[in-house]
N, C-alpha and C positions, 0 to 999 in steps of 0.2 A: 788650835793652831797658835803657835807664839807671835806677839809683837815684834816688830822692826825697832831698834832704839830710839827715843825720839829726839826728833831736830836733824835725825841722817836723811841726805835727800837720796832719790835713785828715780826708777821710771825709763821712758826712751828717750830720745834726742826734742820731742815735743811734748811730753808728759813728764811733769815733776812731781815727785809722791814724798811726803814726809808724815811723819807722826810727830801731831802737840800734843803731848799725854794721850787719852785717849780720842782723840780726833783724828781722821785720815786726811792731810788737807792735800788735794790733787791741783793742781796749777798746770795750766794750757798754757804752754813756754813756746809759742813761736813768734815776739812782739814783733817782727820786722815786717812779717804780715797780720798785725793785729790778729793772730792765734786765729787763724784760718783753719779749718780742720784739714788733717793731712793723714796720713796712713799710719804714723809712728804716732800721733797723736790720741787716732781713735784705739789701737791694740793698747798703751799706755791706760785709756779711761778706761776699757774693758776689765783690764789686769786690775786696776785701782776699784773698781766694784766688785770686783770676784775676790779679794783681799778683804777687802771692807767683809764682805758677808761671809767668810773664812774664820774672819777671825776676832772670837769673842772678846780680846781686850779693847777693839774701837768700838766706840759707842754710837759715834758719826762723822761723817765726812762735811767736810766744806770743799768746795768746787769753786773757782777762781782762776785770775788770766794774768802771766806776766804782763809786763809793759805798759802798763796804764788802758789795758783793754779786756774785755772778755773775749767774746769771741764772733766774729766777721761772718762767721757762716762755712758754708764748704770752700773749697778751693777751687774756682771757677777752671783752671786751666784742667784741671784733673778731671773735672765734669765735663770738658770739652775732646777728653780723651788724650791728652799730653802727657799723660803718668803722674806719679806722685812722689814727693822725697820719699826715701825711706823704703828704696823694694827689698832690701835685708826683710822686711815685716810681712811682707807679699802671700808668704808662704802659709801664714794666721789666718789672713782673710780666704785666703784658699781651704783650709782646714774646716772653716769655720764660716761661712758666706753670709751670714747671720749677722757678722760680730760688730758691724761697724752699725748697727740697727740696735746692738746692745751696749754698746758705748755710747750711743746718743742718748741713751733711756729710753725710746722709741720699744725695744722688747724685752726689757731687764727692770725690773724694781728693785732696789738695794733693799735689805731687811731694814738697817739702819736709817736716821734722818740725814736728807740731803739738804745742804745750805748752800744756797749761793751766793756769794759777795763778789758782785760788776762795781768793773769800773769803765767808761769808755765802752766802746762799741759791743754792743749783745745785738746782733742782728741776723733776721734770717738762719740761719744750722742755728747761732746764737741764742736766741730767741726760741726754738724749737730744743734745744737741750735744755732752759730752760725751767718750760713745762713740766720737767719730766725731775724734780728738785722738790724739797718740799716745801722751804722755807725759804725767802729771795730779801736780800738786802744790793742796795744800789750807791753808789757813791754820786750825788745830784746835778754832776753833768753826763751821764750816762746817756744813750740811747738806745732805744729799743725798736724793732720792727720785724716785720714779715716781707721783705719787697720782692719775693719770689713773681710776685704777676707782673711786677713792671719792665720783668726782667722776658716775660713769658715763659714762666714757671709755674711748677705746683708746688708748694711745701710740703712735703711728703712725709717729711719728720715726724706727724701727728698731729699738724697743727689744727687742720677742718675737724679733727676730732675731739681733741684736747682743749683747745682754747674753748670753744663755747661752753665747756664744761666748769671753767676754769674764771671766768667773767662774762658779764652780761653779753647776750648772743647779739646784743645791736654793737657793742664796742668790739668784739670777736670780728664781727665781720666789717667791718669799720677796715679795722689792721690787716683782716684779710684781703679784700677788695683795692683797697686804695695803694698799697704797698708803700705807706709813708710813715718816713722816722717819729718815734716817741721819746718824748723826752722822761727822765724818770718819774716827776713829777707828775703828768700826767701816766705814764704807768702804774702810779702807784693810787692814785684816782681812780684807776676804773678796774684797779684791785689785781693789776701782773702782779705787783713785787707789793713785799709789807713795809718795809722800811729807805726811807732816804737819808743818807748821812752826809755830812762833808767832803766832797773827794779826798779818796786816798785813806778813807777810813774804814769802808765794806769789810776789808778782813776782818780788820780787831773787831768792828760788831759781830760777823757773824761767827766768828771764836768765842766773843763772850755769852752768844746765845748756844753754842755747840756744848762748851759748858757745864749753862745749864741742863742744859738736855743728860749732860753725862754725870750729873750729882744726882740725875730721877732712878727709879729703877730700868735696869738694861729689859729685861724681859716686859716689864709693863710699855713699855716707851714701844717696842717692836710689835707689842698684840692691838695696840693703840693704833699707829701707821698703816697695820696690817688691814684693821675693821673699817679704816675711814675710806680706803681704795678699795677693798672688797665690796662693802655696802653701796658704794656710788651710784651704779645703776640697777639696785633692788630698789622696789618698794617699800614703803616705812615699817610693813608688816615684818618682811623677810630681811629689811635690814637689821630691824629691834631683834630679831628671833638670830641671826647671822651674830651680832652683837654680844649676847647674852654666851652663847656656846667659845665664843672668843679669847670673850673676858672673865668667866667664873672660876676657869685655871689659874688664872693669873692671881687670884684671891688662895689658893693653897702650894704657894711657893714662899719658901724660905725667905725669898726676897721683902714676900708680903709681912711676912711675919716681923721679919727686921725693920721693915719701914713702920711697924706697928711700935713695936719696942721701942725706938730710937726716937719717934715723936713723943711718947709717954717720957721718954728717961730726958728730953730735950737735948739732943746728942744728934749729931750728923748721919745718917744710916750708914752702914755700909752692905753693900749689895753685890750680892756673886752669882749673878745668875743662877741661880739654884731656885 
C-alpha cells in the first residue's frame, strides 16, 4: 500500500494524520476541550492505526495533542448520554462496535512503534491510551492520572490490567485508588513515561526518536515489539523458546544481510523489507 505525501495533513474534524518521511504522526485536534475523545476523534485514531499497519513505507507512528494538551479523557456529556460531535461517524461505530476499544489500543496493537509526545493534560481515557504506546515522552508540565474513582467510575480502558503490568503494583494502585493528578516528573519516577523534556518540545523528541527507530531495520524492529508483548505473560521457558522461533527469521532476510554488509563497508544500510 502506497504513502500519503508527506507534510499533507487529512484525518476527520478531531483527528489530524500527516506523514514526516516515514512517521505517521496522529494529533487529537479538538484544543477547546483539551482533546476530549469524541466520535470523529476515535474513527480518525482507528483509521490512523489501520493506515499505519497497511502500509509498509511508515515505520512508526507518533501520537500527540493540539493545543498545548494531550488528552482529557472521554467526553463526560457523551458518557452521560447527550450524544456526540460528529454523528456523520455514527455509522462506523455501528459497523464496527469494537472500534472505539481499537482506537484507544484497548483491542488493537499497531505492528509498528507507537510514541507518545504530551503536553498538558494526559488524564483518565488520556492516561489509558497511553498504556497502549510503546514509547512516552512528556513535556515537564504535564499531567497525568487516572481519576475515574473520584468521579465513581471504573477505568475500563485497560488500566486494572495494564498499568500493574507496566509499573510497580504499589504505584499502579496508588494512581488507581486515589484518582490524583501526576505530575510528569513523578510519572516518569515510578517509570509511566521515559523522558521529560522542556514544554513544547515532546514532539521534536519523540520525532527524533521515531527516527531512529526508522534508520533500524523495518522487519527486525516489528519481530522485536511483536516478542516483547507476546512473551509478557509466558514463563521465561516459553518466553526464551516464543523468542527464538520469532527471531531466527529475521536473521535470513535480505534486510539482515544488508545491515551485515553495510556495517562491514561502514555505510548506512538500506533496508526494504525484504
Amino acid at each position: 500500500m502506497g504513502g500519503t505525501e508527506s507534510g499533507t495533513e487529512r484525518g476527520t474534524e478531531h483527528l489530524s494524520v500527516r506523514r514526516e518521511g516515514a512517521t505517521l504522526v496522529l494529533t487529537l485536534n479538538r484544543p477547546e476541550a483539551k482533546n476530549a475523545l469524541s466520535l470523529a476523534m476515535l474513527v480518525g485514531l482507528y483509521d490512523g492505526w489501520v493506515e499505519a499497519d497497511e502500509d509498509d513505507g511508515i515505520r512508526s507512528i507518533v501520537l500527540t495533542g493540539a493545543g498545548g494538551s494531550f488528552c482529557a479523557g472521554m467526553d463526560l456529556k457523551a458518557l452521560a448520554g447527550k450524544g456526540m460531535e460528529g454523528e456523520q461517524h455514527r455509522d462506523r461505530l455501528k459497523a464496527d462496535p469494537d472500534l472505539h476499544w481499537k482506537a484507544m489500543l484497548r483491542h488493537h496493537r499497531p505492528r509498528k512503534p507507537v510514541i507518545a509526545a504530551v503536553e498538558g493534560y494526559c488524564v483518565a481515557g488520556g492516561t489509558e491510551i497511553l498504556q497502549g504506546t510503546d514509547i512516552r515522552v512528556a513535556g515537564e508540565s504535564a499531567t497525568f492520572g487516572l481519576f475515574e474513582v473520584a468521579r465513581g467510575l471504573f477505568p475500563i480502558g485497560g488500566s486494572t490490567v495494564r498499568l500493574p503490568r507496566q509499573i510497580p503494583r504499589t504505584h499502579a494502585l496508588e494512581m488507581l485508588l486515589t484518582g490524583r493528578p501526576y505530575s510528569a516528573a513523578e510519572a516518569a519516577a515510578i517509570g509511566l513515561i521515559g523522558h521529560v523534556v522542556p514544554d513544547g518540545t515532546a514532539l521534536e523528541k519523540a520525532l527524533v526518536i521515531a527516527e531512529q527507530i526508522n534508520a533500524c531495520g523495518p522487519l527486525a524492529v516489528e519481530a522485536v515489539k511483536a516478542s516483547v508483548y507476546e512473551t509478557a505473560g509466558m514463563t521465561e521457558a516459553d518466553g526464551l523458546a516464543a523468542e527464538l522461533k520469532r527471531g531466527w527469521p529475521v536473521f535470513d532476510t535480505a534486510d539482515a544481510k544488508e545491515g551485515s554488509r553495510a556495517f562491514a563497508e561502514k555505510r548506512a544500510p538500506v533496508f526494504r523489507r525484504a
